[in-house]
C-alpha positions in Angstrom: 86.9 49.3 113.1 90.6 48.3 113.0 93.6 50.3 114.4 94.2 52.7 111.6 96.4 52.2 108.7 95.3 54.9 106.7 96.4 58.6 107.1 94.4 61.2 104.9 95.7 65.0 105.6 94.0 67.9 104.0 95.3 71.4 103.0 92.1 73.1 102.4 91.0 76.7 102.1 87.4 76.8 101.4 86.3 73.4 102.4 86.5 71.5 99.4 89.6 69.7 100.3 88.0 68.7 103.6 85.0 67.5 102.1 87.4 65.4 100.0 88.8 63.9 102.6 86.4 63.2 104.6 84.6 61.4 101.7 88.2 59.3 101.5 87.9 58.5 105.1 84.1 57.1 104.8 84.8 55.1 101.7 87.9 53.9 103.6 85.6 52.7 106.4 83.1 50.9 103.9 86.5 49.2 103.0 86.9 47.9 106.9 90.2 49.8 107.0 91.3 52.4 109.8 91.3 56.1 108.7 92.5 59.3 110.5 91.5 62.7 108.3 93.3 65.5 110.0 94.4 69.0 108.6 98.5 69.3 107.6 99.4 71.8 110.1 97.4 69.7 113.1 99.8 66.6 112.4 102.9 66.4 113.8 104.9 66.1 110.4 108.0 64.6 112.0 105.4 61.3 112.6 105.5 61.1 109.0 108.2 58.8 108.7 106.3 56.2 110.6 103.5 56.4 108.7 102.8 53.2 106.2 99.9 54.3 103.9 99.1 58.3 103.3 97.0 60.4 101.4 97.7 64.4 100.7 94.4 66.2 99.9 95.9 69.7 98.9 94.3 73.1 97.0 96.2 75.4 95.7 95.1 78.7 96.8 95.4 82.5 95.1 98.7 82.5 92.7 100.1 79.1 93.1 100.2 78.9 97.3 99.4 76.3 99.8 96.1 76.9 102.2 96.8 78.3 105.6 96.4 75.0 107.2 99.2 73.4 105.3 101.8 76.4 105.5 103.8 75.2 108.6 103.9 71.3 106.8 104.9 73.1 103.5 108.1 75.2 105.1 109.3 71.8 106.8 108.7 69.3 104.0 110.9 71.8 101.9 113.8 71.9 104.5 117.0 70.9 102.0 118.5 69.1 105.2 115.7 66.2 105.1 117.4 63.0 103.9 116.6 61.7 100.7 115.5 58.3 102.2 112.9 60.2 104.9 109.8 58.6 103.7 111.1 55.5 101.9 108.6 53.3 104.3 105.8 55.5 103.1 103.4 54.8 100.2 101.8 57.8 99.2 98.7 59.6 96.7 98.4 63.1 96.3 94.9 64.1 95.4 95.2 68.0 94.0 91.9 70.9 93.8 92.4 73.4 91.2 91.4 75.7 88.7 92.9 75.6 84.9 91.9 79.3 84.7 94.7 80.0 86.7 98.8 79.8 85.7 99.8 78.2 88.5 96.7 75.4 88.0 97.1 72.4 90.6 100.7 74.1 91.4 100.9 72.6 95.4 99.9 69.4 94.4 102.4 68.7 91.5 105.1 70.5 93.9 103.8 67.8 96.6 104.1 65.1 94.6 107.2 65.4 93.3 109.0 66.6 96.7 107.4 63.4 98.5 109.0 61.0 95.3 112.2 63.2 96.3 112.2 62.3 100.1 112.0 58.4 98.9 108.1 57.8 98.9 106.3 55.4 96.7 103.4 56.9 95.1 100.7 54.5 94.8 99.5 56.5 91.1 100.1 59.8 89.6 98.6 63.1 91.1 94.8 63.5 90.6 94.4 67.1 89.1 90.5 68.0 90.0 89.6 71.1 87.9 86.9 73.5 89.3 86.7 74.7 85.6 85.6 71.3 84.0 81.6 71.1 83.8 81.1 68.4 86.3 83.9 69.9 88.6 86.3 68.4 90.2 84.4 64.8 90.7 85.2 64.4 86.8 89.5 63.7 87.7 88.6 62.3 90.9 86.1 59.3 90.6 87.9 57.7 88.2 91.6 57.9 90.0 90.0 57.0 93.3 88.1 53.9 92.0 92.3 52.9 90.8 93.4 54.3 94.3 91.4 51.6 96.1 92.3 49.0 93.8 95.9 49.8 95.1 95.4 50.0 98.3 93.1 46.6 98.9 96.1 45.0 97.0 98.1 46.5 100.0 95.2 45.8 102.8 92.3 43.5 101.9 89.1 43.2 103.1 89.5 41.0 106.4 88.1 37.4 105.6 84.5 37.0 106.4 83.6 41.0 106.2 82.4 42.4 103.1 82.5 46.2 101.7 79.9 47.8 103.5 77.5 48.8 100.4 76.9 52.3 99.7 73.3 52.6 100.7 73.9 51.7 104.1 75.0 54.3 106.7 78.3 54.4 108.5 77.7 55.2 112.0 77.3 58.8 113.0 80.4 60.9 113.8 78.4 61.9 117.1 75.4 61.5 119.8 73.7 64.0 120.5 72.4 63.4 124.1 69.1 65.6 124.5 68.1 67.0 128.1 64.2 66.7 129.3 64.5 69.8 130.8 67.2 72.5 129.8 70.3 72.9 132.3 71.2 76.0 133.4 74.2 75.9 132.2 72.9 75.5 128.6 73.9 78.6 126.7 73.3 80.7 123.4 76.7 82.5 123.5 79.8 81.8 121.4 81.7 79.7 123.0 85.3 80.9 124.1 84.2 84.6 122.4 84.6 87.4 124.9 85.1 91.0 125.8 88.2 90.7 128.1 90.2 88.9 126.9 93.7 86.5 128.6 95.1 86.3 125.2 95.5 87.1 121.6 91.9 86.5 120.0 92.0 83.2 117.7 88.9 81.3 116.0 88.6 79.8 119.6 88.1 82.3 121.3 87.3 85.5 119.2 87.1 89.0 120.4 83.4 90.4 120.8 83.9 93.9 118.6 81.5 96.7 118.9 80.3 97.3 115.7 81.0 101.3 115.4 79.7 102.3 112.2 78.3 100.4 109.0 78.1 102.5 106.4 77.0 102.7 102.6 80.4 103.6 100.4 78.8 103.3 96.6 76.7 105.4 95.3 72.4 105.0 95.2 72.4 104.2 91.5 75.3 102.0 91.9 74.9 97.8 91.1 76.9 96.9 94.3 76.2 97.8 97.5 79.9 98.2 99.3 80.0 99.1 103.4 82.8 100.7 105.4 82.4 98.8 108.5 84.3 100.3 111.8 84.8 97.9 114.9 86.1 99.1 118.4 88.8 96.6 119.3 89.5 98.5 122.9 90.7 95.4 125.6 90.8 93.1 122.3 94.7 92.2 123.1 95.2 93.7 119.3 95.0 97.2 119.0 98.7 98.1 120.7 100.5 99.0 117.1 103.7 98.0 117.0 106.2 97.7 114.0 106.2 94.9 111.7 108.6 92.2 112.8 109.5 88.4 112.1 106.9 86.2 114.0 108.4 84.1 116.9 107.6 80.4 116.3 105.4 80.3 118.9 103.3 83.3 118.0 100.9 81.9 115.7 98.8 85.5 115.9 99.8 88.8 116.6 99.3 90.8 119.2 98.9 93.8 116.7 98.5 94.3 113.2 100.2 96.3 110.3 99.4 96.9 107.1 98.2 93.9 104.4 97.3 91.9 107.8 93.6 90.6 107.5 90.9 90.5 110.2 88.4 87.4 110.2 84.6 87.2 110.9 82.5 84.2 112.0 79.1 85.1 110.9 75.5 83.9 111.7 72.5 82.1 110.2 69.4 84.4 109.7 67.4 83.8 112.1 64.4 82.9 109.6 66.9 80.2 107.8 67.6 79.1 111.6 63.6 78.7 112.0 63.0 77.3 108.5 65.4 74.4 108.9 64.4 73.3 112.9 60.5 73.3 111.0 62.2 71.0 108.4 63.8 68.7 110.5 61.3 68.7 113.6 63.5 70.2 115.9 63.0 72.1 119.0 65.5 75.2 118.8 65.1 75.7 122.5 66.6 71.6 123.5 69.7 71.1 125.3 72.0 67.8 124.1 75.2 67.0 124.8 77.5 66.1 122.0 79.2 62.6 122.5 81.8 61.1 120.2 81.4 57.5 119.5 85.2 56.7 118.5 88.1 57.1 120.8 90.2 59.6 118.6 87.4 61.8 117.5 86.8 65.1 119.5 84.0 67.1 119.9 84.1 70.7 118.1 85.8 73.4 119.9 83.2 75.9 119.0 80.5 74.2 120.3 79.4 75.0 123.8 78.3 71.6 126.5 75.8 72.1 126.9 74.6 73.3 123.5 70.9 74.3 122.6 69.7 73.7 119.3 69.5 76.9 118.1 73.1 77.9 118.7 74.2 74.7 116.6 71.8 75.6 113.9 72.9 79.7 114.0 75.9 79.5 115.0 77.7 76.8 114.1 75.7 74.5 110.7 76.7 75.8 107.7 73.3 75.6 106.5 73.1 78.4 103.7 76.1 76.4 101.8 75.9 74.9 98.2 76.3 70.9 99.3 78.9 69.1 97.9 78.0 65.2 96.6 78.8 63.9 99.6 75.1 65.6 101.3 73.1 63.8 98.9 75.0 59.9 99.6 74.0 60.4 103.1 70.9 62.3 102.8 69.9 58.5 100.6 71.0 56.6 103.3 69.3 57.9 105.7 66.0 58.3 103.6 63.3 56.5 104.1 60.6 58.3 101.1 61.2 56.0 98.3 60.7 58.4 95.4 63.0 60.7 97.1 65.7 58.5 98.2 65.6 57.2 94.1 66.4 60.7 93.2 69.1 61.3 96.1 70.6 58.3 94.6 70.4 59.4 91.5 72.2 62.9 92.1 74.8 61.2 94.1 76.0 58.7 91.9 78.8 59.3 88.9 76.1 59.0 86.1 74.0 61.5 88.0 76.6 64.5 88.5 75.5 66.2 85.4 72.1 66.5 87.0 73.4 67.5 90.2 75.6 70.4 89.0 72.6 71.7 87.4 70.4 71.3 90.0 72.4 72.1 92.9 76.1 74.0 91.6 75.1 76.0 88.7 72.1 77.8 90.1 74.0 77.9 93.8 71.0 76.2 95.7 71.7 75.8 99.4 71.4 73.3 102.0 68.6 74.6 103.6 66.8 75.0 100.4 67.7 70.8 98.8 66.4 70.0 102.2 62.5 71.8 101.6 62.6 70.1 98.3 63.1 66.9 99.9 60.5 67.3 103.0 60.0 63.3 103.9 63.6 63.1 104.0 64.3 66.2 106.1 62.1 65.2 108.6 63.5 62.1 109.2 67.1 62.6 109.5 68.3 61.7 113.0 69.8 64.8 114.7 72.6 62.4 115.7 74.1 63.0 111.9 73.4 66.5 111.3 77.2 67.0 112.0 77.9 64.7 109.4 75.5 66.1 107.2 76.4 69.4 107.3 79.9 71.5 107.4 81.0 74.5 109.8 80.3 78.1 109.4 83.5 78.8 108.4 85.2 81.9 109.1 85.5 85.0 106.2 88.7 86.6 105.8 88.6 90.5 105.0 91.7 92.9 104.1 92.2 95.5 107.3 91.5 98.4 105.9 93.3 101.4 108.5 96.0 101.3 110.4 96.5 101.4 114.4 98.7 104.3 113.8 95.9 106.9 112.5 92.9 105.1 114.2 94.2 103.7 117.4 91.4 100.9 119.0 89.9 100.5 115.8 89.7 98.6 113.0 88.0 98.7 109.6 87.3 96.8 106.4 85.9 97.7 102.9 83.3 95.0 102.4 81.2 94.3 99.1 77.6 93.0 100.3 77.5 89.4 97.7 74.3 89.3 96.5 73.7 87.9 92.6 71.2 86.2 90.7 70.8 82.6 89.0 68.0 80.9 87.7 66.2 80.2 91.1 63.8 83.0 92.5 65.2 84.2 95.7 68.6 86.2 95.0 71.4 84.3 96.5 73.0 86.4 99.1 76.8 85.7 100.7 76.3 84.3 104.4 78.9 86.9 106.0 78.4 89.9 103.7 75.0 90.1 104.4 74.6 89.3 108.2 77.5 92.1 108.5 75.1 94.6 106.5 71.8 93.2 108.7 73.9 94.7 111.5 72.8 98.4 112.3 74.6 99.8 115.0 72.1 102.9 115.4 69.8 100.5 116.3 71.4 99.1 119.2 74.8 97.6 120.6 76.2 95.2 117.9 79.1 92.8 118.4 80.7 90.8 115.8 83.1 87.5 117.1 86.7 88.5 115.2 90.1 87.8 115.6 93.4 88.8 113.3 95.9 87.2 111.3 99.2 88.0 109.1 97.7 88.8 105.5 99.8 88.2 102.6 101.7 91.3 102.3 104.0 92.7 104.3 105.5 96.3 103.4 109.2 97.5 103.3 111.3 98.8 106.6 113.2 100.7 104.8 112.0 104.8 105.4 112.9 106.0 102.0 111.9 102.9 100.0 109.1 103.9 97.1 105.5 101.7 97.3 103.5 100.9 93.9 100.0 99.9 95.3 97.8 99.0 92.3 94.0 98.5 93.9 90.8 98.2 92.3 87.8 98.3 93.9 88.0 96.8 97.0 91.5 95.5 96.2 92.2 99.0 97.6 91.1 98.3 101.2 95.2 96.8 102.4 96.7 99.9 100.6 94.5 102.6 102.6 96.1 100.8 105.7 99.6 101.2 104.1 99.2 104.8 103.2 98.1 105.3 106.5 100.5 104.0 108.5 103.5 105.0 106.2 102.0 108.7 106.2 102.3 108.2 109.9 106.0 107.0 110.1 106.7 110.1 107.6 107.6 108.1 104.6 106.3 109.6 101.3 107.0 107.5 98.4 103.6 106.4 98.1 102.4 105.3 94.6 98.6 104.1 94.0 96.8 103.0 90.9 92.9 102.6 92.1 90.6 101.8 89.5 86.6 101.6 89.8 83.7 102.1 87.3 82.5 105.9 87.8 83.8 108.7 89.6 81.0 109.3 91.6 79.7 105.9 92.3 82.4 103.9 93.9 85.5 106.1 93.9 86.2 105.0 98.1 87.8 107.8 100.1 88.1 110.1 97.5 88.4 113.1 100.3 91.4 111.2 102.1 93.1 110.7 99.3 93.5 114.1 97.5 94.2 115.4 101.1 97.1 113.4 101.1 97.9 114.1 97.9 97.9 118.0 98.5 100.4 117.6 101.9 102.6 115.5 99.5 102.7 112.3 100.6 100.9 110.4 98.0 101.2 110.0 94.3 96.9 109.2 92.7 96.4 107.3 89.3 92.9 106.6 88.9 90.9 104.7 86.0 86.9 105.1 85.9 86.3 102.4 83.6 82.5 103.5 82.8 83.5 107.3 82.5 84.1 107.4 79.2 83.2 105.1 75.8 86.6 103.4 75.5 87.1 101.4 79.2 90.1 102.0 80.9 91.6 99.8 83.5 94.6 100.1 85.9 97.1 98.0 83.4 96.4 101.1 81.2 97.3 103.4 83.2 100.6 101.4 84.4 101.8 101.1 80.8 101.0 105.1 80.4 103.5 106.0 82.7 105.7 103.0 81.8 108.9 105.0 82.2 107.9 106.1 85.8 107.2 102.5 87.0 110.4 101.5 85.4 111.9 104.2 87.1 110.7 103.3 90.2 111.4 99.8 90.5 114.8 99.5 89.0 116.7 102.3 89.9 115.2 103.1 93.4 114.3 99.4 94.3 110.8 100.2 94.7 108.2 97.5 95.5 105.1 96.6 93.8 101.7 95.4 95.4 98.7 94.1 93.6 95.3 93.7 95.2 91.9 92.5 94.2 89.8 90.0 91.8 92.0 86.5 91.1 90.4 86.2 87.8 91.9 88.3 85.2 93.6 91.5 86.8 97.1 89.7 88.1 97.7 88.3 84.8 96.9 92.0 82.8 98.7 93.8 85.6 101.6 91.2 85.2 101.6 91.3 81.3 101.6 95.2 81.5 104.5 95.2 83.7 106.4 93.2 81.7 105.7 94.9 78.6 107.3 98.0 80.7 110.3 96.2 81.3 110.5 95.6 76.8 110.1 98.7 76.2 111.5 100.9 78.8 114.5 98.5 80.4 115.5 97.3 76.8 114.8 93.7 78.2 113.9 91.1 76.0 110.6 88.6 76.1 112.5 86.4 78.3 114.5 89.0 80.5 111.4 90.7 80.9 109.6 87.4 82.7 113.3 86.2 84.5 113.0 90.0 85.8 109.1 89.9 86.8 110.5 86.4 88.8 113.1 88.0 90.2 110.8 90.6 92.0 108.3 88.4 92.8 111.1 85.9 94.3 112.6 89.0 96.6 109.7 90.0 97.7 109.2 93.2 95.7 106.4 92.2 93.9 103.3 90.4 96.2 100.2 90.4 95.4 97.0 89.5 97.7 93.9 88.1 95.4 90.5 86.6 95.8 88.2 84.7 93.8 
């Protein structure tokens, strides 16, 4: 390959806009050009203004913000000292993953776009808006806008004379060799890499804290449709459970030593260990070899989370995210690399524009994983050369969870409020979330259980202030960051609690009922609850807010209180937002447009955050 000339960064979330742009960097390869694909905040963005030829892959995440891995890139490339010629050497494409369910639909991307045109960048086309609502996905935006993209850019860089596009049905080289032992080295190990029990330094997704799992511990009721678990971890030695108040992080302190209330704790779960066995029986692989992992290109590392040695069974449980829906890109290589001629026609087929109808129906829709496409396609499974199983397959990637107590009332521990993801589609088996249910498999009673974790700054943070009023308004397990508020602002004395909780019985899934009238009865907390299944007419939380309109208005406009929302992305924010501004009509006097420039206003001060997931 040549010396690169293309730069593709990513701002991704869930993966999608690394799978993106990855796929960019292979069909940039088939084209004979260079191609680095690297995450926002892993490039040093100051380099940007030597760059020729870039492409921004960016999501937009919760209510119109960047991914976590684009944050640091989005507060610099907003800096209003950059000079307006920065980037003029630059031609650029910004590639955006949304979802037109949402307000803010594509928001970073169009935001991107037009900062980068600001900054003196030529954009090689106008924004691609992919669309997770349209019925083929997000492909439908992009095939089309990347088939003009490389039109553009061979204009800009042909095809060297005398080498052709390599066609599509021919395999790049693997990302990796995997260099198998004869005999296993001692050295070749099971345990996650970098995780420990002591630990030298704050925990990170390198090298997590082992946490005893404490308790695990059925919160719904027995007749209830959702089974939800209040999981406890010891944290002693972790480096994170000193509590200390909430302050500005230091540039260099990319993760606290601590946490405070809205912070979130993150989880790297496992494989079950019957998937594990299912797939090595697929792919004729021995879970007990040894390898070595050896890049083939210069600029490609090895993954950090992978132990050298590394046994085949620790990549497959530990690391291959093997119980994931595959994106498009799985079946283009799976057809490369298969040599069953009815089976590689269908790969083709399900990879190719004309086929992605089919595909979302046999692979999206119904949720069928990895694992799973693999049995279907048996001749193919078993020939895939372990060297591309990296390629083939993405990371486990780590689950984010809402901490749900505070260091102040239970010092060296931590807890969340977890809803075990189970659901059923068309196929047979129930499809079951990866992390929700290896965390419920997990019965401490049974044994010592430890779960790889580390901490993070969440999207709220709470006001210094001592007599400053909170509005927490919680459903379900949107309630699990306002139990750690109450409880560490019950513990600093301050009383001005205010929480709307909403669930669908009393006496099914009303979480820490007990706790919360105690705290009621000593004063320091104000309940609303709405049981939506109580009664024949359902009652949410945005019913309950307009009910006591003149208190909420009260609240946040003459004592400067501040408002927190938590819980489902789909339709609570905007019904909690359209009730709140239907407050400020009716008891602020405020007209339509007042009422929405006031709603900004809070939301632009800080005093209205909310903290929502799909």
């Amino acid at each position: 390959m040549p010396s690169p000339r293309l730069l593709v960064l990513f701002g991704s979330q869930t993966g999608t806009a690394q799978d993106v742009s990855e796929r960019l960097g292979r069909e940039a390869r088939r084209r004979r050009l260079g191609c680095r694909v690297q995450a926002l905040d892993s490039y040093p963005v100051v380099n940007l203004i030597n760059e020729p030829l870039v492409i921004f892959v960016c999501a937009t995440t919760g209510q119109g913000d960047p991914p976590d891995n684009m944050k640091n890139f989005w507060r610099f490339i907003f800096r209003k000292n950059l000079p307006s010629t920065s980037l003029c050497q630059m031609d650029f494409a910004v590639l955006g993953l949304g979802d037109s369910s949402y307000a803010k639909f594509n928001f970073v991307a169009k935001k991107l776009y037009r900062r980068l045109l600001q900054l003196g960048g030529t954009a090689l086309l106008p924004v691609c808006l992919g669309d997770d609502q349209h019925e083929l996905g997000p492909d439908a935006a992009i095939d089309p806008w990347l088939h003009t993209l490389w039109e553009k850019v061979l204009g800009l860089h042909p095809v060297p004379i005398g080498l052709g596009v390599i066609p599509p049905g021919v395999p790049l080289p693997s990302k990796f060799a995997l260099q198998f032992f004869q005999e296993a080295p001692e050295m070749c190990s099971g345990e996650q890499r970098g995780a420990r029990t002591e630990p030298q330094s704050p925990p990170s997704e390198l090298q997590p804290f082992l946490a005893r799992m404490v308790t695990n511990r059925r919160v719904t009721g027995p007749s209830h449709f959702q089974d939800v678990r209040l999981i406890e971890f010891d944290i002693t030695g972790s480096g994170i459970n000193q509590p200390s108040p909430r302050v500005p992080p230091k540039p260099s302190m990319a993760f606290p030593h601590s946490f405070a209330a809205g912070d979130v704790v993150l989880i790297l779960p496992q494989n079950a260990a019957s998937h594990v066995q299912q797939f090595c029986q697929a792919l004729g692989l021995d879970p007990d070899q040894c390898f070595m992992l050896q890049p083939r290109e210069p600029d490609v590392s090895c993954p950090e989370r992978l132990p050298q040695p590394c046994s085949v069974r620790h990549l497959v449980s530990q690391y291959l995210d093997i119980a994931s829906v595959p994106r498009r890109s799985f079946f283009e290589l799976l057809a490369c690399l298969s040599p069953h001629e009815l089976e590689r026609d269908k790969l083709l087929e399900l990879s190719s524009p004309a086929g992605q109808e089919e595909l979302s129906q046999y692979c999206s829709r119904p949720r069928r994983t990895a694992l799973e496409v693999l049995c279907d396609f048996p001749h193919t499974a078993a020939a895939i050369p372990p060297d591309y199983l990296l390629d083939l397959i993405p990371p486990i990637r780590p689950r984010a969870f809402s901490i749900a107590s505070s260091l102040l009332a239970r010092p060296s521990r931590l807890q969340i409020l977890m809803a075990v993801v189970q659901y059923q589609t068309r196929l047979k088996e129930p499809r079951r979330g990866l992390c929700s249910s290896w965390l419920a498999s997990l019965d401490p009673e049974q044994g010592p259980v430890q779960v790889p974790l580390w901490v993070r700054p969440g999207g709220l943070t709470f006001p210094q202030a001592p007599d400053t009023p909170v509005i927490m308004v919680g459903p379900g397990t949107g309630v699990a960051p306002f139990r750690a508020a109450v409880q560490e602002r019950v513990a600093q004395g301050r009383t001005e609690n205010f929480l709307f909780f909403g669930c669908r019985q009393r006496d099914q899934d009303f979480y820490w009922e007990a706790e919360w009238k105690e705290l009621e009865e000593r004063g320091c907390l104000s309940l609303v609850t709405a049981f939506s299944r109580d009664q024949e007419r359902k009652v949410y939380v945005q019913h309950r807010l307009r009910e006591l309109g003149p208190l909420v208005w009260e609240l946040l406009d003459h004592r400067g209180a501040y408002f927190y929302l938590a819980g489902n992305a789909k339709y609570m924010p905007a019904d909690v937002s359209e009730a709140l501004t239907s407050i400020f009509r009716e008891e602020g006097g405020l007209s339509g447009p007042e009422a929405a420039a006031y709603l900004a206003r809070l939301q632009r001060t800080l005093r209205f955050q909310t903290e929502t997931w799909a």
